[in-house]
VMD Tcl script that draws the C-alpha trace (Angstrom):
set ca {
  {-85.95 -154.25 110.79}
  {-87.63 -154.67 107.49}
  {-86.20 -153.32 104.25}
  {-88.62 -153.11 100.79}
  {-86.24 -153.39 97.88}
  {-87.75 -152.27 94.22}
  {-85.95 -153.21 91.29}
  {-88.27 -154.55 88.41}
  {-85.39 -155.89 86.35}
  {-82.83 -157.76 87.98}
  {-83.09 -161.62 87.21}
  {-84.31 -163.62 90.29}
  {-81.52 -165.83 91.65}
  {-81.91 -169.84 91.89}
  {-80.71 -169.54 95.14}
  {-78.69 -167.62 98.10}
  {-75.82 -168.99 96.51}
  {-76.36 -168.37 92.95}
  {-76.42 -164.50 92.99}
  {-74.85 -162.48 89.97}
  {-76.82 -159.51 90.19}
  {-76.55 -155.96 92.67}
  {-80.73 -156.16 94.35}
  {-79.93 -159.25 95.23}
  {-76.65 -158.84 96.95}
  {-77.98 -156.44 98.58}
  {-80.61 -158.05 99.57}
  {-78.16 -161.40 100.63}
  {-76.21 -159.19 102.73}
  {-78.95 -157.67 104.78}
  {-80.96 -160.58 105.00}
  {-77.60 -162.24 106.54}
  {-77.32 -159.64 109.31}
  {-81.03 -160.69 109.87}
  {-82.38 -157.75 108.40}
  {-86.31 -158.77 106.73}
  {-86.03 -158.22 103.11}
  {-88.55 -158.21 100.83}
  {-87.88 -157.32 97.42}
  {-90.82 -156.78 94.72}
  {-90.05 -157.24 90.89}
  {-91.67 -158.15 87.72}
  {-92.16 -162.00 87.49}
  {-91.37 -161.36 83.32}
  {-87.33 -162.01 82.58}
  {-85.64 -158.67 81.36}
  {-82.72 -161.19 80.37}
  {-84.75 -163.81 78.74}
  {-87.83 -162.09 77.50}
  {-90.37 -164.62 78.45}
  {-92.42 -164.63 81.73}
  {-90.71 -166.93 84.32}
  {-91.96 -166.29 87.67}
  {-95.86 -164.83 86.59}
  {-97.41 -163.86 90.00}
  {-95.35 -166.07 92.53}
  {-92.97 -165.94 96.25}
  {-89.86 -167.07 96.43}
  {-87.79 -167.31 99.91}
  {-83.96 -167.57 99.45}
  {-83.82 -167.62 103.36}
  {-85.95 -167.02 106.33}
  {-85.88 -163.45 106.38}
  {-85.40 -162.30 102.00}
  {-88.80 -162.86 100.08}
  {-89.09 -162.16 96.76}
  {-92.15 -161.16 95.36}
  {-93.09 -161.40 91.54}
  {-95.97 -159.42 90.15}
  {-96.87 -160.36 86.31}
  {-95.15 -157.88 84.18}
  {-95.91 -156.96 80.45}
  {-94.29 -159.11 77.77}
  {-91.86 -157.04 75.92}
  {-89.68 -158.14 73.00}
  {-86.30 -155.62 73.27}
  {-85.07 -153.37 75.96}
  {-86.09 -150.69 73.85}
  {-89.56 -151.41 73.07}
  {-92.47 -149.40 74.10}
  {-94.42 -152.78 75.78}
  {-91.06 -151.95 78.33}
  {-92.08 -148.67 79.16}
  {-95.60 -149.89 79.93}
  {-94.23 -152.95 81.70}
  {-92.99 -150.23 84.61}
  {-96.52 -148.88 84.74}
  {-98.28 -152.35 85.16}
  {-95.71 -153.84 87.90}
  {-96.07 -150.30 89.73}
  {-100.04 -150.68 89.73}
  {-99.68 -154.23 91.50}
  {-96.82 -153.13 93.20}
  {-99.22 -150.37 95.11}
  {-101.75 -151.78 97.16}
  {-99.23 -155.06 98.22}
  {-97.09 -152.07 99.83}
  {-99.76 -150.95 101.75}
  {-100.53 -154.50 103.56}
  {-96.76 -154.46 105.26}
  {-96.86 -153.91 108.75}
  {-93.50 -152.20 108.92}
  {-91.51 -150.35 106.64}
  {-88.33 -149.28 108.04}
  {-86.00 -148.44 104.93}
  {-86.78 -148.29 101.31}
  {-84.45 -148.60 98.54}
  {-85.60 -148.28 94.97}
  {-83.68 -148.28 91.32}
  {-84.51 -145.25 88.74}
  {-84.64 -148.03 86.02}
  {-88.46 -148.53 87.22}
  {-88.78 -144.58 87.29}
  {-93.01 -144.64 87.66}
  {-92.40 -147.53 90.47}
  {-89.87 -145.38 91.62}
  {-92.04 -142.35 92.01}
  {-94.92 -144.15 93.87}
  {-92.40 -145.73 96.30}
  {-91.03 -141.79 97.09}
  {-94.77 -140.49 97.54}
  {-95.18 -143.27 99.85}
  {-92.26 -143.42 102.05}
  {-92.60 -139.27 101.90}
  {-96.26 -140.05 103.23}
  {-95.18 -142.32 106.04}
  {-91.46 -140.90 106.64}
  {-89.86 -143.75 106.00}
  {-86.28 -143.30 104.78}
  {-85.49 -143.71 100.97}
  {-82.15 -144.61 99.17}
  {-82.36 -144.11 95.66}
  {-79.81 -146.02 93.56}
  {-78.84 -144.59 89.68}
  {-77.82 -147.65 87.68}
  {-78.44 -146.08 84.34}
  {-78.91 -142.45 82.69}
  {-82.46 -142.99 82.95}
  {-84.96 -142.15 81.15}
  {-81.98 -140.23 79.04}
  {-80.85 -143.76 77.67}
  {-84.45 -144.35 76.17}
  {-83.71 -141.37 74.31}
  {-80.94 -142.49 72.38}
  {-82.36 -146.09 71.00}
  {-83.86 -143.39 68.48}
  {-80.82 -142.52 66.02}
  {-82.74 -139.72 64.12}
  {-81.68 -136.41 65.82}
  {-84.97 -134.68 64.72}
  {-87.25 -138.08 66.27}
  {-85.13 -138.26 69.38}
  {-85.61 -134.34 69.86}
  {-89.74 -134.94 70.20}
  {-89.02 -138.44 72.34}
  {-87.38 -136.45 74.51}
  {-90.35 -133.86 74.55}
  {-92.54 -136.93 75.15}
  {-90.66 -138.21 78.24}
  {-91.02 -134.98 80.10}
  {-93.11 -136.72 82.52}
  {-90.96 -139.42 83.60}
  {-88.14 -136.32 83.97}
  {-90.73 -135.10 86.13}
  {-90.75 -138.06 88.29}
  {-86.63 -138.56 88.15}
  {-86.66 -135.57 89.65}
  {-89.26 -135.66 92.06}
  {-87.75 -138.67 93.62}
  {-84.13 -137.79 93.72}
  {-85.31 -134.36 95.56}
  {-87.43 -136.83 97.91}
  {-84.37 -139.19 98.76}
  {-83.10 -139.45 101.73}
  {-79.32 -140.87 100.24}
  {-78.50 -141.19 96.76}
  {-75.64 -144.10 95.70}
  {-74.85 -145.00 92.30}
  {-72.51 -147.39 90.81}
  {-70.20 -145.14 89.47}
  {-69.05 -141.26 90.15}
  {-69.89 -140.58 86.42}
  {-73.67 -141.67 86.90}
  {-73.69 -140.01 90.57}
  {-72.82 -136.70 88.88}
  {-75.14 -137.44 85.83}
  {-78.19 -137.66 89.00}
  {-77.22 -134.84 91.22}
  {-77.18 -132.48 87.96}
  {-80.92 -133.07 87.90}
  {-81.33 -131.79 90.99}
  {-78.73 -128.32 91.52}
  {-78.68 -127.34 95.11}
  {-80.11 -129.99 96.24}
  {-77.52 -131.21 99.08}
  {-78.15 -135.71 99.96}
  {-76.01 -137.82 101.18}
  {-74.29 -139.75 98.69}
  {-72.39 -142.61 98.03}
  {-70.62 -144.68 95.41}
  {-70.64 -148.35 95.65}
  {-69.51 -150.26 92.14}
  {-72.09 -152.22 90.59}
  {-69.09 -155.17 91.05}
  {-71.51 -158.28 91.08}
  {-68.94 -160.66 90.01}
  {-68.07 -162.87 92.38}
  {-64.77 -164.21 93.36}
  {-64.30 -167.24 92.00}
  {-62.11 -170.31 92.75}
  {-61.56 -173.35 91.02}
  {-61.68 -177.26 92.83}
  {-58.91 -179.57 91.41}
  {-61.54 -181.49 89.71}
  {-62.34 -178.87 87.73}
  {-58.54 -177.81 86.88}
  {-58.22 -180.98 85.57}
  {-61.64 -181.13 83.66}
  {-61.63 -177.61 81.98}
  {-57.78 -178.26 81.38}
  {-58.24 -181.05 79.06}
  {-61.31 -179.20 77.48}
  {-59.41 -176.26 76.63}
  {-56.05 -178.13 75.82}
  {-55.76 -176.67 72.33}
  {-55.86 -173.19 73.46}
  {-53.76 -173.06 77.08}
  {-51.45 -174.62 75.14}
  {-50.85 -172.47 72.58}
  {-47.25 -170.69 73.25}
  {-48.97 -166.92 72.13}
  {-50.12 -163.63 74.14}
  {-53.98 -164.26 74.49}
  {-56.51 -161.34 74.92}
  {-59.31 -161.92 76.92}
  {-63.07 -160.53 76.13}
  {-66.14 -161.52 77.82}
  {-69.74 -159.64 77.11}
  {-73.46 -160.79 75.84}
  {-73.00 -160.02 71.83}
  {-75.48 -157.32 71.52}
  {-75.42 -153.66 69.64}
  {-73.47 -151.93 72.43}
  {-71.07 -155.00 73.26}
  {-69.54 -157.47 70.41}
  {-65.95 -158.29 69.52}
  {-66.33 -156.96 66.04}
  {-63.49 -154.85 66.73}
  {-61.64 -157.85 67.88}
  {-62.19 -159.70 64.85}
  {-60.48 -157.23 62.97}
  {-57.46 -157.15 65.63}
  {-56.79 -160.74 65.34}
  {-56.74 -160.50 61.37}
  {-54.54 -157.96 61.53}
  {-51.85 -159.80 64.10}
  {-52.09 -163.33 63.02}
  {-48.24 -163.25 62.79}
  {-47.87 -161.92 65.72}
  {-48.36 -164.48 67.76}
  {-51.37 -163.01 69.27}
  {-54.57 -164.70 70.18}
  {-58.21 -163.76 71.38}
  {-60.43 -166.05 73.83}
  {-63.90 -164.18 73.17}
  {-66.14 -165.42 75.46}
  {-70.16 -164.86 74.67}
  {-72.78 -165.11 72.65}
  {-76.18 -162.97 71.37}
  {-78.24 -161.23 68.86}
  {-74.50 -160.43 67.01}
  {-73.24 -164.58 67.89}
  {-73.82 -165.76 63.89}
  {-72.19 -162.68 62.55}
  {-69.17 -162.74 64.82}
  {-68.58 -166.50 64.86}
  {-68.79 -166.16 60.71}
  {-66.19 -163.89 60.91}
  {-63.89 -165.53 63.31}
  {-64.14 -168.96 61.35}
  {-61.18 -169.09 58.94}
  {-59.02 -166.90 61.63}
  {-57.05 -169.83 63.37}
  {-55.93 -167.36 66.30}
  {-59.72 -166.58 67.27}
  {-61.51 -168.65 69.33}
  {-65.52 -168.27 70.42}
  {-66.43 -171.50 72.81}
  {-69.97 -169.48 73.41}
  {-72.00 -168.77 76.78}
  {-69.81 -169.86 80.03}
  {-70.10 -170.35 83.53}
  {-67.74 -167.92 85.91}
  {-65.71 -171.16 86.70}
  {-65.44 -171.76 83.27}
  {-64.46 -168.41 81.60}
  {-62.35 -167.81 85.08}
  {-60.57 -170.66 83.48}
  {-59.82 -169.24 80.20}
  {-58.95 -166.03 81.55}
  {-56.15 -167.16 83.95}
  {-54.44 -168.15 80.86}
  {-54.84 -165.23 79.18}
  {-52.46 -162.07 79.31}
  {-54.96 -159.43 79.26}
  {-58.82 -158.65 78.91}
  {-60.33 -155.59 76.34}
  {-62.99 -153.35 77.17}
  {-64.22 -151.03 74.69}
  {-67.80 -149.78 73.03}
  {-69.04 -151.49 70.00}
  {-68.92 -149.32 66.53}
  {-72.27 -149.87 66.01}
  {-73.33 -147.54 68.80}
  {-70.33 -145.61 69.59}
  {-71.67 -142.14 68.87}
  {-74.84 -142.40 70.55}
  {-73.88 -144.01 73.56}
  {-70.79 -141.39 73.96}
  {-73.60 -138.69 74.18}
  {-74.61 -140.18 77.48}
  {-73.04 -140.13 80.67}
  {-70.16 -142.70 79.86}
  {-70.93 -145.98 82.11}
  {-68.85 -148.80 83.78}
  {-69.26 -152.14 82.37}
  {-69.55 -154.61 84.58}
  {-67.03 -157.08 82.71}
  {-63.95 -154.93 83.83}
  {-64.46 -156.24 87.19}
  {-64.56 -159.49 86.27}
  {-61.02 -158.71 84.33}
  {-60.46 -157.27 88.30}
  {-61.52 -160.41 89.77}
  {-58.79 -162.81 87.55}
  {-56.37 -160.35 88.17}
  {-55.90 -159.52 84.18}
  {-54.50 -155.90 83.02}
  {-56.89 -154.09 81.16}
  {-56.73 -152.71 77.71}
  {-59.51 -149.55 77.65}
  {-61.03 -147.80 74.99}
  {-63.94 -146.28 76.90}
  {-64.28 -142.78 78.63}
  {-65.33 -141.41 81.91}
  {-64.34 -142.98 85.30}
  {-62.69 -146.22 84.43}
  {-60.62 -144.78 82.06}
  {-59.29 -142.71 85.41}
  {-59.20 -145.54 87.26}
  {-57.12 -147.85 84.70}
  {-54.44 -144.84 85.16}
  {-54.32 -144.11 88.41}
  {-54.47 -147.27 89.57}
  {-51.80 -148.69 86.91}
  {-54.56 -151.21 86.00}
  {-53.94 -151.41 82.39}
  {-53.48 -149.22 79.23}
  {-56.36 -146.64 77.38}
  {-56.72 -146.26 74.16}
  {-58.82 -143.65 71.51}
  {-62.14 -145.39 70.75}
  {-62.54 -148.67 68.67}
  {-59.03 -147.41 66.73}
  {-57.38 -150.36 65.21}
  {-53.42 -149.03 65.56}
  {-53.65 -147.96 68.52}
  {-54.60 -151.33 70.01}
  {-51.94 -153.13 67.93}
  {-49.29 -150.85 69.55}
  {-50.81 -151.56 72.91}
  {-51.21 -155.18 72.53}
  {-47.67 -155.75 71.13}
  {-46.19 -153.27 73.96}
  {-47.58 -155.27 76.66}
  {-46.65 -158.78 75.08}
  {-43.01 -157.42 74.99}
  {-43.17 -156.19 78.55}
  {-43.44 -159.12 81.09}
  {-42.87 -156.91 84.07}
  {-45.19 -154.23 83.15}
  {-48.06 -156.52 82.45}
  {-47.07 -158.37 86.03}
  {-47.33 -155.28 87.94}
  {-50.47 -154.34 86.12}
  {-51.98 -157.85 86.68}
  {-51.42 -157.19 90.36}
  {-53.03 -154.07 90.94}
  {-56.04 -155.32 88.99}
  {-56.44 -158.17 91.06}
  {-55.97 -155.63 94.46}
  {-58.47 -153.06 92.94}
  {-60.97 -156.06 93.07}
  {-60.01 -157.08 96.63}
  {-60.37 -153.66 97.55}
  {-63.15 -152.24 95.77}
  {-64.78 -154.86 93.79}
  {-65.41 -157.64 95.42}
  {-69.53 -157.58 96.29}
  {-68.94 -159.74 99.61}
  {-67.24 -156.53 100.47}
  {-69.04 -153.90 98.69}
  {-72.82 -155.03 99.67}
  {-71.96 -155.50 103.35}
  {-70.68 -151.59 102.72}
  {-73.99 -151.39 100.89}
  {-76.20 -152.85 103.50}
  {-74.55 -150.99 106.36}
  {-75.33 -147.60 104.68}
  {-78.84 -148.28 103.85}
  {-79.20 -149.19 107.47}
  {-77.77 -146.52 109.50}
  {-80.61 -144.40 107.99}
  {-83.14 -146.87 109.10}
  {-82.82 -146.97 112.47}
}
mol new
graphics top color blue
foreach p $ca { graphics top sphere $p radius 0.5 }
foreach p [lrange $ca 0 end-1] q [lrange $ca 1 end] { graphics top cylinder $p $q radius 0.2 }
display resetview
């Protein structure tokens, strides 16, 4: 069996063992079962901005080849160049399709909407089965990088095409998953009556992570000034850009300096001089930058709880989308920490029915005090929270379990 994965953005791993990102899990996982993958992306980093891979093959094992086409150089993830980028991968993308042998089973991301779109009229063409996976409220997000209501009301006119081919391709699916019900629902609207299969499988592409007793030892007496601190610790972990900083944090920590409460914020980015400016003459802040999982897995085992919430800076616009899932609450899953929530949609559902944590209104400063303070005075509570966190992962966010659920559905339509 041989399964074409398209997903233009994703970072290539180093290896079969350094994966961190969903195409490529997927791709592990049915390249394991000895399933022929071959996925096709741009050979420019998303993450990095610079071209890494140009026009190049790369086999993590016998049967997963990755295949880099020379994308456009863009500068931001909101930049036109990116937009164009889709439409130059897709044209190289094209006629390499057409060399394969055998296509059994397609599965293709909406974030490369034009590639996207090809890849349905093709598989339609040759009746080969397609899975469509929604990541992101695309092209709806492009929208909102405008601010102006008046500019983002003609952007919107001037996307029409690429709602055209959002649509076109979810009609043409054969299965729809998404990594969240919130961004399922968000798709199917695009397409009323339409009846697919569908399927929800968490974007949950943080590994579970153990730690050797060389390492205890080495990150122990690295981190000695903060473990042993005898204070609640709150956890954050993000890359510092407009939609995720610990701005809000910063202010938190002022506010509870004596309370014996301290935050481990774990990151850097475009925000990293303005936050660590802040943070400097706050002695119960502490920023040690960019980290390995081992490394911030560290830190947060000694913390008491991790925050997720939405950056002020692009609050409103972002809450006029479909609300999303950050990936960092799983990794708050994966340590086992209970979560403090300020954002909407399905994980604030799943923090309370699943006793995972505590939610709280948006980026408001009391309310996370009170929270803070009730869970440092409740040992039990944050226990039993702690636990069902760490289950939730085990159960539904661990990817060795979630891609091999993944890889199994994508299958049973290929055979």
């Amino acid at each position: 069996m041989h399964i074409l994965l398209l997903q233009f953005y994703d970072e290539t791993p180093i290896s079969i063992e350094k994966i961190q990102r969903r195409t490529a899990f997927l791709g592990k996982i049915l390249s394991q079962s000895g399933t022929h993958v071959t996925w096709i992306k741009s050979g420019f980093s998303h993450t990095q901005k610079k071209p890494l891979h140009g026009n190049s093959v790369r086999f993590l094992n016998e049967h997963y080849k990755i295949i880099h086409v020379p994308g456009l150089p863009y500068p931001s993830n909101g930049h036109i160049k990116r937009y164009w980028n889709d439409w130059v991968c897709t044209k190289q993308m094209l006629p390499m399709i057409k060399t394969f042998p055998k296509i059994d089973g397609m599965v293709v991301s909406i974030q490369n909407l034009v590639g996207a779109f090809c890849a349905a009229y093709f598989a339609k063409k040759h009746n080969i089965p397609l899975i469509v996976d929604i990541r992101d409220p695309w092209p709806d997000a492009f929208c909102y990088v405008v601010r102006r209501p008046i500019l983002r009301f003609f952007l919107k006119k001037l996307l029409f095409l690429d709602q055209f081919f959002l649509k076109t391709v979810l009609r043409n699916a054969t299965a729809i998953v998404a990594v969240s019900n919130d961004m399922l629902q968000w798709g199917l609207r695009k397409i009323p009556n339409v009846q697919k299969p569908t399927r929800i499988f968490y974007l949950s592409s943080t590994p579970d992570v153990s730690l050797s007793e060389n390492q205890e030892k080495i990150f122990q007496e690295k981190y000695a000034s903060i473990v042993s601190r005898k204070t609640f610790k709150c956890f954050y972990i993000s890359k510092w850009g407009i939609n995720f900083q610990p701005a809000f944090l910063i202010e938190a920590a002022r506010a509870l300096q004596k309370e014996s409460v301290d935050f481990v914020l774990v990151g850097d980015g475009d925000y990293g001089d303005k936050i660590r400016e802040q943070a400097k003459s706050l002695p119960n802040v502490y920023c040690p930058g960019f980290l390995s999982n081992e490394e911030a897995f560290f830190l947060a085992k000694h913390c008491d709880c991790g925050v997720v919430f939405l950056s002020k800076e692009s609050e409103k616009q972002f809450f006029d989308l479909t609300p999303t899932f950050p990936n960092k609450a799983f990794f708050y899953f994966m340590c086992g920490l209970p979560i403090l929530n300020s954002m909407p949609g399905e994980i604030a559902e799943i923090v309370d029915a699943h006793a995972l944590g505590l939610n709280f209104p948006s980026n408001d400063l009391a309310s996370l005090q009170k929270k803070l303070l009730h869970l440092r005075d409740e040992p039990l509570l944050r226990k039993s929270m702690a636990e069902h966190s760490r289950m939730f992962f085990e159960q539904q966010g661990n990817p060795e379990k979630t891609y091999l659920q993944y890889a199994q559905f994508v299958k049973s339509f290929c055979v």
